[in-house]
Each structure stands twice: as structure tokens, then as C-alpha cells.
C-alpha positions as CSV (number, residue, x, y, z in Angstrom):
1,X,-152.8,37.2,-122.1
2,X,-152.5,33.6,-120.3
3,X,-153.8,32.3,-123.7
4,X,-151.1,33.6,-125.9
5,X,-148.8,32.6,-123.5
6,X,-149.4,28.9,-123.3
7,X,-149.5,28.9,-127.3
8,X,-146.2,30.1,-127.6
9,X,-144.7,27.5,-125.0
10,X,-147.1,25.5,-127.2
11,X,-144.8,26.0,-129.9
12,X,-141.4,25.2,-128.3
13,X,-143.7,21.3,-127.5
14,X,-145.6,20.2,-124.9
15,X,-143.0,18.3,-123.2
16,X,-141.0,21.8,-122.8
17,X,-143.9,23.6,-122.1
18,X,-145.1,21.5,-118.7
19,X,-141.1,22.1,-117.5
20,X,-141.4,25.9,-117.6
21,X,-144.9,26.1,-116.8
22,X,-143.7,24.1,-113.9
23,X,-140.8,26.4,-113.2
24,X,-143.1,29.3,-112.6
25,X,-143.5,30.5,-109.0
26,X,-147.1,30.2,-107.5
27,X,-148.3,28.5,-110.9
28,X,-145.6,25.6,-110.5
29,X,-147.0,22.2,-110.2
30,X,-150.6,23.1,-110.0
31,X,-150.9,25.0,-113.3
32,X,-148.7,22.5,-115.1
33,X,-150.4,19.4,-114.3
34,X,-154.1,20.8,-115.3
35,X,-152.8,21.9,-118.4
36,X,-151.0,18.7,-119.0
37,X,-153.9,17.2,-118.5
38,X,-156.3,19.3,-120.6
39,X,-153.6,19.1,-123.6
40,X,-154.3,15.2,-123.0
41,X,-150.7,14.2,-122.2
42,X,-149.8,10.6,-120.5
43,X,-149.5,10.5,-117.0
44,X,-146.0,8.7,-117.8
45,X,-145.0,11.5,-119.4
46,X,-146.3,14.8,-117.6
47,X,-145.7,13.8,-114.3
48,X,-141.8,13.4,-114.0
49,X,-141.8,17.1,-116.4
50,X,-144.0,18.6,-113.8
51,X,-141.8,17.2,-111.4
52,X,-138.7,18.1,-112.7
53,X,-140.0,21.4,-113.8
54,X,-141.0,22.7,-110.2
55,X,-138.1,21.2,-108.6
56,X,-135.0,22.6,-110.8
57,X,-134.9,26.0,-108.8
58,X,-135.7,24.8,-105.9
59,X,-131.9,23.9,-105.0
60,X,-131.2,27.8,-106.2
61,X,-134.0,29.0,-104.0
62,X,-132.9,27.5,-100.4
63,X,-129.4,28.4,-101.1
64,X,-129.7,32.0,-102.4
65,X,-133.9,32.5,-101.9
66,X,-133.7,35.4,-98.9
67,X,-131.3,37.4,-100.5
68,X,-133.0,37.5,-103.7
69,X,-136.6,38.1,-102.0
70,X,-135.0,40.6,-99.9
71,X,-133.6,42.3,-103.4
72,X,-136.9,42.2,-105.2
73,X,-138.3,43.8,-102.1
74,X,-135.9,46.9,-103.0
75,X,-137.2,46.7,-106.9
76,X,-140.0,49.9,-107.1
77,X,-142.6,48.0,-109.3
78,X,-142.5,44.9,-107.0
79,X,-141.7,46.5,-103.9
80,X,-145.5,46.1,-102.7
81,X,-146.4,42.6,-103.5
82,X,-142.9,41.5,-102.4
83,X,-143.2,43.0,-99.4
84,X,-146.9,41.7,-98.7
85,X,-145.4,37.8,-100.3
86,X,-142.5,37.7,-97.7
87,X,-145.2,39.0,-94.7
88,X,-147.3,36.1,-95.6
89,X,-144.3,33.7,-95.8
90,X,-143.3,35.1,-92.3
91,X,-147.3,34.7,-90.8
92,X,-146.7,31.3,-91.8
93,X,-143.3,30.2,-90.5
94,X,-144.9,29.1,-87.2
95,X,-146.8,26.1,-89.0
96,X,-143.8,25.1,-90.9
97,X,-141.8,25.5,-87.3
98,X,-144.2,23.5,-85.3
99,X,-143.4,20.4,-87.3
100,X,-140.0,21.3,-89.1
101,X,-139.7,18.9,-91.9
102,X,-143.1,17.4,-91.6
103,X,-144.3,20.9,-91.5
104,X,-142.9,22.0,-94.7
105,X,-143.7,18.6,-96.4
106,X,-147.6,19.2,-95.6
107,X,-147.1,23.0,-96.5
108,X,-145.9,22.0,-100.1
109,X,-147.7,19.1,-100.4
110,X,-151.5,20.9,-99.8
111,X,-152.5,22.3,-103.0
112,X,-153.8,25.9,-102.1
113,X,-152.8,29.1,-103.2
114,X,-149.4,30.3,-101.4
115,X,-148.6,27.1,-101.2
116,X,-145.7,25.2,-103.4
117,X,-142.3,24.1,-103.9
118,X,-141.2,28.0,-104.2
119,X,-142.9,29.0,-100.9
120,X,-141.6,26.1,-99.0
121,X,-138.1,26.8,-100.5
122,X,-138.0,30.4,-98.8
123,X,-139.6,29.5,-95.7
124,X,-137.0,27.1,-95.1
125,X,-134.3,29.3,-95.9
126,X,-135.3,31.9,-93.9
127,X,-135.8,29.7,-91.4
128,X,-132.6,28.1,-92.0
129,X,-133.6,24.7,-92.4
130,X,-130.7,22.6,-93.1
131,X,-130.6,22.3,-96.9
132,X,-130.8,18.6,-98.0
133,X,-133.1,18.3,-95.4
134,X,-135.4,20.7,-96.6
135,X,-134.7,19.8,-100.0
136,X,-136.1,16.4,-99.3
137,X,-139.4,17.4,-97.8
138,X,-140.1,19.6,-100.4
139,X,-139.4,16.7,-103.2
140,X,-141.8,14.5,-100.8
141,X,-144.8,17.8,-101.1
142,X,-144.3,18.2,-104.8
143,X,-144.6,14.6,-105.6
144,X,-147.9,14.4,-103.1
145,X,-148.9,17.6,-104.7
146,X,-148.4,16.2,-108.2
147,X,-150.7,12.9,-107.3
148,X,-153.4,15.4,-106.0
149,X,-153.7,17.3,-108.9
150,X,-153.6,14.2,-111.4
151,X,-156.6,12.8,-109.5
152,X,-158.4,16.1,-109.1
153,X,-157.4,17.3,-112.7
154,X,-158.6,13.7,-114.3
155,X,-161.8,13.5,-112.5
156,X,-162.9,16.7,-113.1
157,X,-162.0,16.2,-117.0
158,X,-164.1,12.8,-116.5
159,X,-166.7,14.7,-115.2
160,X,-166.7,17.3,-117.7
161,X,-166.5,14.6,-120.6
162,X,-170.2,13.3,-119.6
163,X,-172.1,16.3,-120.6
């Protein structure tokens, strides 16, 4: 499924392609980069499109990002995972709270599943971090994040390339 998927974003370029692969919640950053990566793109130019990518609904998501997680809790298909999604972003609001923006910088920044730019964006909002605020620790986590994965994603391709 995945596989047809990335050949039809193929087709619209890979320049495109990294920007909505990027714009994808819990793939964001960490898929695009890989794929980037794999697809043998320059650093120059797949790191500002992941970039750009993961941050362009980020403003949308600390402004409106409650409301519309509360709604796609009401939505019968999704009702389950959202539900389980915004417990999990609740279990985790103590972390973030602990060490506000640093907190939410580290949360974005760390690579791991549950992690991201879209997490960190509804944390804060329910949390009611003050926007720009937010805004800028989460920019600060997605470029960290981005550096991690174009290390980890280039060595393991180095790695792979000597066998």
C-alpha cells in the first residue's frame, strides 16, 4: 500500500513529494528524510522541504489543534485511536510541563514514535502554551530532529552500501 503511495507522490517530483510526506502526522520529518535520503536527494535540497513540509500545519495545529482532535474523537471510525492518541498526549503533558518550552523542544526534537512537530503542536495547545512561543520550540525540535535523521539515515545507507 505504502509502495504505491510513494510512487504516485513520486510522480507529482521528488521535491513535492518530501513536503507532503513531511506534512503527514506521525510520519512527518522522520519518514521524509529516510526516503529523501534513500531516493538519493542532496542534503541542500531535502532538508529545508522536510522542514518546511512538517512545519506548514503546525501554525494551524496550535491555533485550532484541540478542537479539531476533540472532533475526530466524535468521528465513529476514529473514535478509538483518537481517543487512545489524545490519552497518550495527556500521559505526556507532565514532561512537556516540567520544562515548558525546553520540554516541548526535547519532546519534538527526540526522534521516537509519538513524538513530532504534530504531537508537540497539540500538547501545547492543550496546554495553552503561548503560541509563538511554542511555535518556536517546535521549529528548534524539527530542525534537531531533521539533523538526527540525516546522520542516522546517511550512516545506515553508508553502512548498507558496504555489503
Amino acid at each position: 500500500m505504502f509502495d504505491s503511495l510513494f510512487q504516485w507522490l513520486l510522480g507529482a517530483g521528488r521535491e513535492l513529494a518530501i513536503v507532503l510526506i513531511s506534512m503527514v502526522p506521525l510520519v512527518e520529518l522522520r519518514g521524509a528524510v529516510p526516503y529523501g535520503v534513500l531516493l538519493g536527494m542532496p542534503v541542500q535540497t531535502l532538508y529545508p522541504l522536510a522542514i518546511m513540509g512538517n512545519m506548514l500545519p503546525i501554525p494551524f495545529l496550535l491555533f485550532f489543534g484541540e478542537k479539531i482532535l476533540d472532533w475526530v474523537c466524535t468521528l465513529r471510525p476514529l473514535t478509538k485511536f483518537a481517543t487512545a492518541y489524545k490519552n497518550k498526549l495527556l500521559a505526556k503533558t507532565e514532561q512537556v510541563t516540567k520544562y515548558a518550552r525546553i520540554g516541548l523542544f526535547l519532546f519534538v526534537a527526540v526522534p521516537l514514535p509519538g513524538t513530532g512537530a504534530w504531537s508537540g503542536a497539540l500538547i501545547a495547545t492543550i496546554l495553552k502554551m503561548p503560541k509563538t512561543k511554542a511555535l518556536f520550540s517546535i521549529l528548534c525540535g524539527v530542525i534537531t530532529a531533521g539533523i538526527i535523521m540525516l546522520l542516522a539515515s546517511h550512516s545506515v545507507k553508508g553502512v548498507v552500501s558496504l555489503f
